[in-house]
C-alpha positions in Angstrom: 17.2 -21.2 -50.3 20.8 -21.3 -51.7 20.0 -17.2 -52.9 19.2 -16.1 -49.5 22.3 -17.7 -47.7 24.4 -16.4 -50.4 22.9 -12.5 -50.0 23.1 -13.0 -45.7 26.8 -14.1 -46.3 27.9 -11.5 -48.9 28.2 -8.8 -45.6 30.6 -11.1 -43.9 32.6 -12.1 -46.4 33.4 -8.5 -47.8 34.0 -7.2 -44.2 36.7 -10.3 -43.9 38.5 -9.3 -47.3 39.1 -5.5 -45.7 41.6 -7.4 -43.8 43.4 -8.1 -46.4 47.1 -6.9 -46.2 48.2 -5.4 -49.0 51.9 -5.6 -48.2 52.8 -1.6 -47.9 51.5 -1.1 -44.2 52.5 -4.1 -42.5 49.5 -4.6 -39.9 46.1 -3.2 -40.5 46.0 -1.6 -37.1 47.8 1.6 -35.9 48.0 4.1 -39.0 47.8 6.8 -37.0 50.1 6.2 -34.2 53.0 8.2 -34.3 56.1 6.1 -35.8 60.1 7.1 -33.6 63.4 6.3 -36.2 66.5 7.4 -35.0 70.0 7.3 -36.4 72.6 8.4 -38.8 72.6 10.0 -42.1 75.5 11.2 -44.1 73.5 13.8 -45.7 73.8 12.1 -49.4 70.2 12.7 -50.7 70.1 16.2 -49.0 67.7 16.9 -46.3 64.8 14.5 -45.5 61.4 15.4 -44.0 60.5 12.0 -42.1 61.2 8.2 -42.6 60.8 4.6 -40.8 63.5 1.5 -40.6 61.8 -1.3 -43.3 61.0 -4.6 -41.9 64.1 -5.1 -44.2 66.7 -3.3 -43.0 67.0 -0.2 -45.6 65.8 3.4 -44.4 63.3 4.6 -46.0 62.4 8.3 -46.6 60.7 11.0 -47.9 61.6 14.6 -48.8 59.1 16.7 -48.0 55.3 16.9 -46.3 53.9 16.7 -49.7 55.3 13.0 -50.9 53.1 10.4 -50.6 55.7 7.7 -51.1 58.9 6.5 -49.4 62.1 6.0 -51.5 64.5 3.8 -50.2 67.7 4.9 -48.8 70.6 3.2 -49.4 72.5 1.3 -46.9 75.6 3.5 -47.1 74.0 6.5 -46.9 72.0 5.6 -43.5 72.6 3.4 -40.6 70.6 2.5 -37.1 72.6 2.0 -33.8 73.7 4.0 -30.6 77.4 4.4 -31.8 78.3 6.9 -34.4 79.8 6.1 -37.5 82.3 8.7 -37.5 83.1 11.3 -40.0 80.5 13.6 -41.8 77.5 11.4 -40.4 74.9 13.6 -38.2 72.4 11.8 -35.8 68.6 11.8 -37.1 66.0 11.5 -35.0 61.8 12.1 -35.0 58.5 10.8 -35.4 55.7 10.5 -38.2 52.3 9.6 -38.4 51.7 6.9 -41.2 48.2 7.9 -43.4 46.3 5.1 -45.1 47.3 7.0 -48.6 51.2 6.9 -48.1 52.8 3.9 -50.1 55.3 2.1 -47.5 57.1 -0.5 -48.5 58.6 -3.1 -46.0 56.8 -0.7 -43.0 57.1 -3.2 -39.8 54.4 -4.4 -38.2 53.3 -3.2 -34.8 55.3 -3.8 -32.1 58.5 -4.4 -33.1 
C-alpha cells in the first residue's frame, strides 16, 4: 500500500521541484519575452552586444551573440537614469530575449 502511493506521488513531486529557482533567471516564467535596458556607458569594455540592469544594481553585459554568460559591469563604467552623465558617456539602449541556457546572475524578476 505504502509502494503504490509512493510510485502515484513520484509524478507530482518531480513536476513541483521544476519550480525550483535556481537563482540565475529570477522567475521561472517569461524567458522569452523580450528584456528593454537603457542608459549610459562610457565605452570602457569596448562595445557590448546586449545586457539587463541586475536585481542589484550592476549592469550586466555580454559582448557578442555567441556568449552564453553575462559579466558584470562595473558601476563606473555604466549608469541608469534620464540625465546624462556628462563627458565621453553615450546613451545605450535595446532589447534581448533571455534563453533558458544563458547564465544571468541577479536577472530581475518579472515585472519590475
Amino acid at each position: 500500500m505504502f509502494r503504490s502511493k509512493l510510485l502515484l506521488s513520484a509524478p507530482v513531486l518531480l513536476g513541483l521541484s521544476a519550480c525550483a529557482d535556481d537563482g540565475y533567471y529570477g522567475a521561472r516564467v517569461g524567458y522569452y519575452d523580450p528584456y528593454p535596458y537603457y542608459g549610459w556607458y562610457d565605452g570602457y569594455y569596448g562595445s557590448i552586444y546586449d545586457g539587463y540592469w541586475g536585481s542589484n544594481g550592476y549592469f550586466y553585459y555580454r559582448s557578442g551573440s555567441g556568449d552564453r554568460h553575462f559579466r558584470r559591469g562595473d558601476r563606473t563604467h555604466f549608469r541608469s537614469g534620464q540625465a546624462a552623465p556628462g563627458g565621453s558617456w553615450r546613451s545605450m539602449q535595446g532589447t534581448f530575449s533571455p534563453q533558458r541556457s544563458y547564465k544571468m546572475p541577479h536577472y530581475p524578476k518579472k515585472g519590475r
